[in-house]
N, C-alpha and C positions, 0 to 999 in steps of 0.2 A: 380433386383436380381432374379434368377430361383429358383426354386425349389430346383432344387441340389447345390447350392451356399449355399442354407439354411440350407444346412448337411454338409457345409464346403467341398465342391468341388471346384476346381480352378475356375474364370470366364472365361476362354479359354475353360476350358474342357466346364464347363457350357453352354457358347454359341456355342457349336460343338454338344452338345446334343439337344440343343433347337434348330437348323436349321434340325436335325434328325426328331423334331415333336415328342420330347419327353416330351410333358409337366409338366408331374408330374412322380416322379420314382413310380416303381411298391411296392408291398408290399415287395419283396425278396430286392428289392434296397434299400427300407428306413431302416430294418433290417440291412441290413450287409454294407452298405458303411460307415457309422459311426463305426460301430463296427471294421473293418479294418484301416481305420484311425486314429482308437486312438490306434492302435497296437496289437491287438487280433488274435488269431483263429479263424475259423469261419467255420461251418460244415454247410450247406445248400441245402435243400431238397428243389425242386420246379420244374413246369413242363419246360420243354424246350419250349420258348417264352414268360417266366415270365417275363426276363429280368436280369436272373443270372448271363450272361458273361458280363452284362455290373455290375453288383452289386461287382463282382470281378477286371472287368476292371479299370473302371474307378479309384477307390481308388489308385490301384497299380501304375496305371500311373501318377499319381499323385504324388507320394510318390517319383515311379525312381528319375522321373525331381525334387523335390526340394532336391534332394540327389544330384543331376548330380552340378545343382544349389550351392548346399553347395562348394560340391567340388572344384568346377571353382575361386569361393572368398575364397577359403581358410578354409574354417568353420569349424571346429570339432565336432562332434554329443557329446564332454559334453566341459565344460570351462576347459580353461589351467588344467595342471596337481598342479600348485602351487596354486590355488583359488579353484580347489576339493579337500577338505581334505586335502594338501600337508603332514600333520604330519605323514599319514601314511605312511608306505611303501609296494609300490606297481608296480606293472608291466607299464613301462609306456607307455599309447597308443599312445603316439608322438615319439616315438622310437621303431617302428617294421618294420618287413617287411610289405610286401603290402599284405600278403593273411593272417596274423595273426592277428585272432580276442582274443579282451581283454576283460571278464564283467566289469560290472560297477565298482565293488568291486576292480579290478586290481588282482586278484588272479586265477580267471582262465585263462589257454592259451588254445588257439585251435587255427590248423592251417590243412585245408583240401584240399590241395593241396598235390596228389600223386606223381607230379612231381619233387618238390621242395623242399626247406629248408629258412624255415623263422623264424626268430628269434626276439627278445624284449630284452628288460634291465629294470631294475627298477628306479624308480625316485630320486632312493639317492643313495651314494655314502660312502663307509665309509673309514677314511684314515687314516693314522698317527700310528696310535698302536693300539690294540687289539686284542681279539679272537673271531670269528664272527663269526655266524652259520644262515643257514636258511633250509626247508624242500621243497622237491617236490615228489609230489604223482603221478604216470601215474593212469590215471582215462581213460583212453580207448585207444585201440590200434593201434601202430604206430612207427614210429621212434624218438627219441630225445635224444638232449643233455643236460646238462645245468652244470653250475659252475660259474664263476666269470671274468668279463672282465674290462676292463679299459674304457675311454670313446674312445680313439682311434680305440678300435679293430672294427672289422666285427660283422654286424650283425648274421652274420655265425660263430656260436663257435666255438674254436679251428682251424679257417681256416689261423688266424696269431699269431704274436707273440707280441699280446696282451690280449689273450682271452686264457682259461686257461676250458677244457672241459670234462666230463665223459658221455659216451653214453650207450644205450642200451643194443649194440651187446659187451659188457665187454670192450670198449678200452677207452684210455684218450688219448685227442687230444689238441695239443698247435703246432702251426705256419704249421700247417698240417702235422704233426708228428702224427700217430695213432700208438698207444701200449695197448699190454693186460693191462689191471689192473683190480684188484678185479673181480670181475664175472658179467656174463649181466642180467639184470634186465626186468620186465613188467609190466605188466596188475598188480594194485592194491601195489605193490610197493614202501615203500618211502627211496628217497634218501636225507641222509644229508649232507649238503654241507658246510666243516670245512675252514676258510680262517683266517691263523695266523698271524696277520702282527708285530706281536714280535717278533716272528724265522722265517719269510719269509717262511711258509710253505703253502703246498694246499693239502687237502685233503679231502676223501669224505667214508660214511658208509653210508648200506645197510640194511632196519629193524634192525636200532640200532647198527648194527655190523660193529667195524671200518674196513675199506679194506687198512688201510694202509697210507704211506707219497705219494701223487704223483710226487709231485710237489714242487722243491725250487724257489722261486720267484729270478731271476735277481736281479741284487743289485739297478739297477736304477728303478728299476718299485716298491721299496719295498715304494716309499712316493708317490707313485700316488694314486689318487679314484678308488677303485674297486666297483662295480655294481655287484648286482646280474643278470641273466643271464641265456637264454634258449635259444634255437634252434629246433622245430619242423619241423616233415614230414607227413604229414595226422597222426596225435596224440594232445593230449591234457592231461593239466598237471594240478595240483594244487596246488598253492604253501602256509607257510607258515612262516611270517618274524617273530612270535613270537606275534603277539596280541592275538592270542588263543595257550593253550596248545597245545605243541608239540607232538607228536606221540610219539617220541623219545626223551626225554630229552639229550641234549648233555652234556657231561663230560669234565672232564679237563679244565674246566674253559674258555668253550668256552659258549658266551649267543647270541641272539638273534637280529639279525637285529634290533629289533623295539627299542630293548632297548639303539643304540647308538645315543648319544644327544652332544651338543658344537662342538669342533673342532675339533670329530669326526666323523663327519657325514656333509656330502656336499649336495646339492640339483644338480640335474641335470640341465644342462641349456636349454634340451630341453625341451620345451610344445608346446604350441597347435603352429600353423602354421610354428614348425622347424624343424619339421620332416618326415613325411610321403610327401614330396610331390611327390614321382613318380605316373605316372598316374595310375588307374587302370588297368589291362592285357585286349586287346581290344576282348580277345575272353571268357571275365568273364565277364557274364551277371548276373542283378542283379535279375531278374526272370524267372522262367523256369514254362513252362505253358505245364501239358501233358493231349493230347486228346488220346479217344482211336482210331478215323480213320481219315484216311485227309485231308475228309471233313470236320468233327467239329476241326480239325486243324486250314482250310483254314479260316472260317466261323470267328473264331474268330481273326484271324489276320486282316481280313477285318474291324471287330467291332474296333477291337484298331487303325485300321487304320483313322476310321473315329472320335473316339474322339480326337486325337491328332493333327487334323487338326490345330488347331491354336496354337498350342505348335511347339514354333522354340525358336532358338539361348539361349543354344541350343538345337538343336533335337532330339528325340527319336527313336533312330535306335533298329528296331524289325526287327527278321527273322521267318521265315519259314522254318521249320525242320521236311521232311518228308521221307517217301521212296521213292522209284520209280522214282525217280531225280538225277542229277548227284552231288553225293555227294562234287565233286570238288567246284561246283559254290558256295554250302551252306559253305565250308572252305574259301573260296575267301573272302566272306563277315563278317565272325567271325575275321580271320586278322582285315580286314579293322572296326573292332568296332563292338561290335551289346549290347544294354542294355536289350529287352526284348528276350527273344526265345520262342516259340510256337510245337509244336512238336508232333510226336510220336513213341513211345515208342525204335522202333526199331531202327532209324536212330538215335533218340539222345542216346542210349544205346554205339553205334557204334562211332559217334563222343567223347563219354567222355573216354570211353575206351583207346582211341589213343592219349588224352591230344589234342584234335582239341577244343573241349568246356570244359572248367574248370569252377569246384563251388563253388570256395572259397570265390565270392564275392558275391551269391545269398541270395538274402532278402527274394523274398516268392518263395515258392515253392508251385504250385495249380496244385491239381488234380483235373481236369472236369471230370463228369460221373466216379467215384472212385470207383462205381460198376459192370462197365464195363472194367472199366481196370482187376482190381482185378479176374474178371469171365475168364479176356481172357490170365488170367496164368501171371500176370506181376505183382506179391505183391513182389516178390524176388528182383526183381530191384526196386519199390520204395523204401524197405527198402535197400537195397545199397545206391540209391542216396541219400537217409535223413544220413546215416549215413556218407556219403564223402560231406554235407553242413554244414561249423561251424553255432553251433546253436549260435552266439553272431556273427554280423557280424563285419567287422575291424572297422569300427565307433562305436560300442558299445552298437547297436540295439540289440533287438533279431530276430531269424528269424521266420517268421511268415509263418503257412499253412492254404489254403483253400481248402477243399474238398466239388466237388457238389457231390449229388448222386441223384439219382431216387427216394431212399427213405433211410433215416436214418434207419432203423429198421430192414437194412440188418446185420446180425449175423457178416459176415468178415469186413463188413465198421464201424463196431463199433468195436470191436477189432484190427483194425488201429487205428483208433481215438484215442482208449484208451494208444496203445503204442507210437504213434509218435509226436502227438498235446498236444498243451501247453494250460490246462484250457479249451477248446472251448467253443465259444459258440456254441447252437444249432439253427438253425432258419428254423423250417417243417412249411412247408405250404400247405403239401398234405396229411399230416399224415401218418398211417400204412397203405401201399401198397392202395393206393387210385387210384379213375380211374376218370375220370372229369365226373361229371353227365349229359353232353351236349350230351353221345357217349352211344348210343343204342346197345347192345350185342347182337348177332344172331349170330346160330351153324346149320349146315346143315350138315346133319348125311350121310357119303355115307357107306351102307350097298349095298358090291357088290352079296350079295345072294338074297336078293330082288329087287334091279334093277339089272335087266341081258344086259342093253344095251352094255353092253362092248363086250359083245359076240358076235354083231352083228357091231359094227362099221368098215364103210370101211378104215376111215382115223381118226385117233385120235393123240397127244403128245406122242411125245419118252421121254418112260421111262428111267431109271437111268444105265437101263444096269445087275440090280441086280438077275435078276431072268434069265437070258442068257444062264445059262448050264441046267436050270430047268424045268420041263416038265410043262407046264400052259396051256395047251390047253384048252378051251373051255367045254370041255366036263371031266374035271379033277374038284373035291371038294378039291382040296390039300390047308393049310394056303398059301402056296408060290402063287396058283392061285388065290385066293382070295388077297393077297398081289398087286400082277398085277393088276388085276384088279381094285383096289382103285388110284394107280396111273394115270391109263387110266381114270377111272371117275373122278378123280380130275381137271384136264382139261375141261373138258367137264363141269361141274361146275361151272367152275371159267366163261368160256365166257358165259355162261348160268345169273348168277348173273348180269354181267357188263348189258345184254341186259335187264336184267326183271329190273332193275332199273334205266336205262337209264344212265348209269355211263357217265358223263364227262372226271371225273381224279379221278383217285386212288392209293394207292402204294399196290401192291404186293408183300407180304411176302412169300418167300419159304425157305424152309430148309436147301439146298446146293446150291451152284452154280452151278453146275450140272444143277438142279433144274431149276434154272432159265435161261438158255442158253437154254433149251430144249421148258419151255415155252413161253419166245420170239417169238423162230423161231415159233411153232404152231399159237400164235396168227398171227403172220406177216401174215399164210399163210390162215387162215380160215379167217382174218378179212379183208381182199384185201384190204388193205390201209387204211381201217375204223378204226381198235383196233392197232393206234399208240402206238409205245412200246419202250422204253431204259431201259436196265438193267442197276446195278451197284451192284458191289462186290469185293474183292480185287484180282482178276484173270483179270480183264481189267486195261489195263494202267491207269495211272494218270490221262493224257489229257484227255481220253476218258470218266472217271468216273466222273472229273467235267467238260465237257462236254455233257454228260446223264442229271448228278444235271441239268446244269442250261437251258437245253430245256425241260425238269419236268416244274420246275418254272416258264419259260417264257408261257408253258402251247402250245409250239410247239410239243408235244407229251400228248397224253391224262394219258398214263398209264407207273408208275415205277416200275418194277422190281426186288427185290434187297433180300438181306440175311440180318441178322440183324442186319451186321453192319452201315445201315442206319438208324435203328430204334433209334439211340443214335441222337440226339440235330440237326438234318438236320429241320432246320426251313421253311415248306413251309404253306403258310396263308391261310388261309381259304381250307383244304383238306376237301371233305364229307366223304372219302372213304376208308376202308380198310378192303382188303382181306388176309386171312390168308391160304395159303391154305396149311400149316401144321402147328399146334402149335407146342408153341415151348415148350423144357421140363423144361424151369423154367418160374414163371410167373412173374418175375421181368421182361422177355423179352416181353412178352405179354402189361404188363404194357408201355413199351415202345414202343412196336409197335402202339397200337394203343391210344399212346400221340400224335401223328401227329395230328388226330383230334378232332374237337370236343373242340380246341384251340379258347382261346379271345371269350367264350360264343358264339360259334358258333357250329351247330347241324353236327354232324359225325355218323357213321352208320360202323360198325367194326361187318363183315360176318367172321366164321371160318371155314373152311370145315375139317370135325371130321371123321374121318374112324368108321368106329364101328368093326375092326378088327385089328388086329396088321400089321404092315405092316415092312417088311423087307426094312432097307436102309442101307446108306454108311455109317461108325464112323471110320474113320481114327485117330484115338485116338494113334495108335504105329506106323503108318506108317514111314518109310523113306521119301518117295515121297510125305507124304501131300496130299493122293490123286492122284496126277498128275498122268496118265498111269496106276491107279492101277487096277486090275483086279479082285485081293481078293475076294474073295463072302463068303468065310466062315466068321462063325461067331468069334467075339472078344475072345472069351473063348476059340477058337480052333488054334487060331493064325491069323486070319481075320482080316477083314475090313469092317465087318458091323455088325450089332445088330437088336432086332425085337424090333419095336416103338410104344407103347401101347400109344397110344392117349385117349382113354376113361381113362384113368388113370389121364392125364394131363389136362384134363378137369373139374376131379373131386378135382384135387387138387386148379382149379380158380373160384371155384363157389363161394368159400367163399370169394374171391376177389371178386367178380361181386358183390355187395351188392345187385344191384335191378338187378333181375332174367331176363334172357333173354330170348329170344325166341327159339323155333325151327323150323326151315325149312323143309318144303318137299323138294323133289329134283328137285322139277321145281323153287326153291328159292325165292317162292314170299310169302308173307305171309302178314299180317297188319301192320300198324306202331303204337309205342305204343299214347291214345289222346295224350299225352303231347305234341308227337312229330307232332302228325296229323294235318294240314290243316293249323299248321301258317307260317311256312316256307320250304324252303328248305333245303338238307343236304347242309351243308358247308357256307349254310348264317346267319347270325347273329341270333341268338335267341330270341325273342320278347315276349315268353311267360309265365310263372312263372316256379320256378324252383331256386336253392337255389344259389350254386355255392360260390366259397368262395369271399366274401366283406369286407370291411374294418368294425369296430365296431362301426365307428357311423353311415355311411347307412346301416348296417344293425340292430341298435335297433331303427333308426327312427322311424318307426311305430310302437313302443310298447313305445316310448317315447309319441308318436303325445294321442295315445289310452289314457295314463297315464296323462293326462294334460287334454282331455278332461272329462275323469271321475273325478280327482278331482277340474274342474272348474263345475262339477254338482254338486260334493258333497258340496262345499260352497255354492253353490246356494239355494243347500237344506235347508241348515245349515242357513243362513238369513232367506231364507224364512220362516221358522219352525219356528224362533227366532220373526221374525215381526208379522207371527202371533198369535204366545204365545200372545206378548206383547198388543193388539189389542184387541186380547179376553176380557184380562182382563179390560182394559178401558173398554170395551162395559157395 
């Protein structure tokens, strides 16, 4: 048995992990995989290469397949409706449609399918004579119906002439016959629902308020079972039979579902395996997994790909759901089935919208990097999509969320939390805005009024274009020249660092893609084939973006590139290096930037090159175009397209993040290394030398255990000896 068997992981997934050369799970796994399998929340902070998408992975794949499993033999997520409880009366979950989830109680309905109408009955029946009442509350908004049907009618109320309906929009509906009656009803709402089987009548009040007769019952339908009865459309209802006080007490001598007993009241004859058997909808997956780019998309499809290797008959069909692809192929495969989806933001925005991917069957819903979603403007759609996923799913689970973050103690990632997630747990293992102690900090300040090389350069990087109507000449003191000029010395910088440190591979952080298209081409032409280079940012195709990634990693290019949307979860091993050659103006990105290194106890070295002036660049914050073509140079406040970038500002707000102090550079960027880091290794290879770093709690009190064992095997020693010879004296 593995490791992960021992936290109740399937042995298929287990030996899919073990041929990975995953021996034991990490700290973030042995946390949250149990915690996920026994059906929790689960909120978790950890570096990128902890082992988080497998800590999320693996459970959920687990869970789909013995769900897939249940399904295929027939099983029901509770026992028959007549062996739970049967005395009460309640909503029955072997009698719904397919996207209508029921709680455990039978009293709540939710049904989050925008396209459709799915409907329930209750598990008893009442017949013969009486006057019968029961209540339904709308508790969030949407479309519905409900009343009373027979066991013949449609799941779809009102759609025949057996089912007997009052909806929303004011109408009552029987054999698809819609008429006004009483007025339309909503949000907070209770309707009660009057069925007289002594004067064959139906009718239904409003907060108490009768709206009237609607309905004569047929003379043949007056000795049938009637059922109580619902029909939802993205809504959700709650009902009750009369075990607890009514909102509304009913009049006239009508009482309450619960109260009818003998030969009035019938049991349903469906339960558990006679009902629900149509398959799931093959474009309802049961988890939806959103990245913020399509790389930590792809990255993590790959991971699922590879636990589920021995997971067959049957299969686990996951997709790929990104942009920049022909949205056709990823429809072709939603047809044809898909249980997990992988995504981002955009394209699965665009599929749900059109009813291509529906969520009425999703179990978890996982945000990766939920700090970088959130940052890149998409908190409006996750709350959309939590709000269009029933939280009880049609088995009678609840639906469970995972969110990773960078760090829990982000202000917007906890006030998600607090609004969307059931209970979480928490599980930080980096705490507040931490940085790995393996990764040495260094700032190289370019003050362009004391190095005047710029002035004098025959060949330097093309700047951004921003100062092109603006007079910079040389011989000008103006913020706009001095602006210039820092972008000119920032190049010049950066190939400056790679050579005084002998840089192998590093990733390059710039600010725009502008940015880095400009620095590419420079290096390409000052390094003659030496300062290998692949950018990535989302202005390059798909193909070409992972193919940049993966000649990065194979290490056929020395140097990446890229804006920050690589700094999110792009897992490369063993990096020494990373340049910043503009910070960024929040330092959660910072933080992520330089997580690349300094990964698995191994020594990293994160250079920032710091303006010590404000520097004017692009904020396409209003544009139309996105940037594309734009021209703009004024500033945001005048109607523009750029803003002036105070970097000494953003520096002083990560010092307090930087716990142990960095250094500063001259502008030739060579400077000491700190001892710690001096003479035992290299950047980027494993760490051999003391240094704390987070450990599990019994290697790391071993030695204060080892210490405490040896002093109190002195102290006894003592303690005898002092004792023998007391005792010795005295004889003497």
């Amino acid at each position: 048995m593995t490791a992960f068997e021992e936290m109740g992981v399937m042995p298929e997934i287990g030996k899919a992990v073990e041929e990975m050369e995953w021996n034991l799970p990490t700290d973030v796994q042995s946390e949250a995989i149990p915690m996920i399998l026994g059906g929790g929340d689960v909120l978790m902070a950890a570096e990128t290469g902890s082992g988080k998408t497998g800590a999320f992975c693996l459970p959920i794949l687990q869970i789909v397949y013995e769900t897939i499993m249940d399904q295929r033999e027939g099983k029901g997520g509770r026992k028959s409706a007549l062996s739970q409880g049967s005395h009460k009366w309640k909503m029955n979950s072997y009698d719904r449609g397919e996207a209508l989830a029921i709680d455990p109680e039978g009293t709540l309905c939710q049904a989050r399918d925008s396209a459709s109408w799915h409907g329930t009955r209750s598990n008893k029946a009442v017949v013969g004579a009486g006057k019968w009442y029961y209540e339904g509350t709308v508790t969030d908004e949407g479309l519905c119906r409900l009343g009373w049907s027979t066991g013949q009618a449609r799941l779809d109320l009102g759609t025949c002439k057996f089912g007997f309906g009052f909806g929303g929009t004011g109408k009552k509906s029987w054999g698809k016959q819609f008429d006004s009656y009483g007025e339309p009803f909503g949000m907070n709402d209770t309707i009660g629902c009057h069925l007289d089987l002594d004067n064959g009548e139906i009718r239904w009040s409003k907060n108490g308020v009768d709206l009237g007769k609607a309905y004569d019952l047929p003379p043949h339908q007056r000795s049938e079972p009637f059922y109580a009865a619902v029909v939802l459309k993205n809504a959700e209802m709650l009902f009750n039979f009369g075990d607890t006080p009514f909102k509304f007490p009913p009049q006239n001598g009508f009482v309450g579902l619960s109260s009818a007993t003998g030969k009035n009241v019938i049991e349903s004859k469906i339960v558990a395996g006679g009902a629900v058997s149509a398959k799931p909808a093959p474009n309802a997956p049961q988890a939806i997994i959103i990245e913020p780019s399509r790389e930590l998309a792809e990255q993590t499809i790959v991971q699922l790909q590879k636990f589920k290797k021995h997971l067959s008959d049957p299969a686990i069909r996951d997709l790929l759901i990104i942009g920049g692809v022909p949205a056709r192929e990823q429809v072709e495969k939603l047809e044809k089935g898909v249980d997990i989806v992988c995504g981002t933001p955009g394209r699965l925005e665009d599929l749900i919208s059109t009813g291509k991917l529906v969520l009425h069957q999703v179990r978890f819903f996982v945000l990766d990097e939920c700090d970088g979603l959130l940052s890149q403007g998409y908190g409006d759609l996750i709350n959309r999509l939590h709000q269009q996923i029933p939280k009880v799913t049609a088995d009678g689970k609840r639906l469970q969320m995972v969110v990773c973050s960078a760090t829990l103690h982000s202000f917007d990632v906890k006030k998600m939390a607090e609004r969307l997630m059931y209970f979480p747990t928490w599980i930080d293992l980096k705490g507040a805005d931490a940085v790995p102690e393996t990764v040495h900090h260094c700032v190289c300040m370019v003050d362009p009024r004391a190095d005047t090389e710029w002035k004098t350069l025959q060949r330097h990087v093309t700047t951004d274009g921003v100062h092109q109507k603006d007079s910079t000449g040389p011989d000008t003191a103006t913020p706009e020249t001095y602006s210039e000029a820092v972008k000119v010395l920032k190049g010049e910088y950066v190939v400056r660092a790679i050579e005084r440190h002998n840089m192998d591979r590093a990733l390059i952080f710039c600010r725009t893609k502008l940015d880095c298209d400009n620095l590419e081409k420079y290096m390409n032409e000052v390094g003659k084939g030496k300062l290998t280079c692949v950018c990535l940012h989302s202005d390059r195709n798909p193909g070409e973006r992972k193919g940049n990634l993966q000649k990065f990693k194979d290490a056929k290019v020395r140097f990446m590139i890229c804006t920050d949307v690589a700094a999110r979860g792009i897992d490369v091993r063993g990096l020494p290096f990373v340049i910043n050659v503009t910070l960024p103006d929040e330092k959660q990105n910072y933080i992520h930037r330089i997580g690349r290194v300094g990964r698995a106890e191994r020594m990293g070295l994160a250079i920032s090159i710091v303006s010590t002036v404000k520097e004017k660049v692009w904020y396409h914050s209003n544009c139309n175009s996105r940037g594309r073509g734009c021209y703009n140079t004024r500033l945001t406040d005048a109607g523009g397209c750029c803003i002036w970038y105070d970097e000494p500002k953003f520096l002083s707000q990560l010092e307090h993040v930087l716990i142990a102090s960095y250094d500063r550079r001259e502008p030739d960027v060579r400077g000491p290394i700190p001892n710690e880091f001096c003479g035992q290794v290299a950047f980027g290879k494993q760490k051999t030398g003391t240094g704390s770093g987070y450990k599990g709690h019994v290697e790391f009190l071993a030695p204060t255990v080892s210490e405490l064992a040896l002093l109190e095997k002195s102290a006894q020693t003592s303690f005898i000896d002092l004792k023998f010879k007391k005792k010795f004296t005295k004889r003497a």
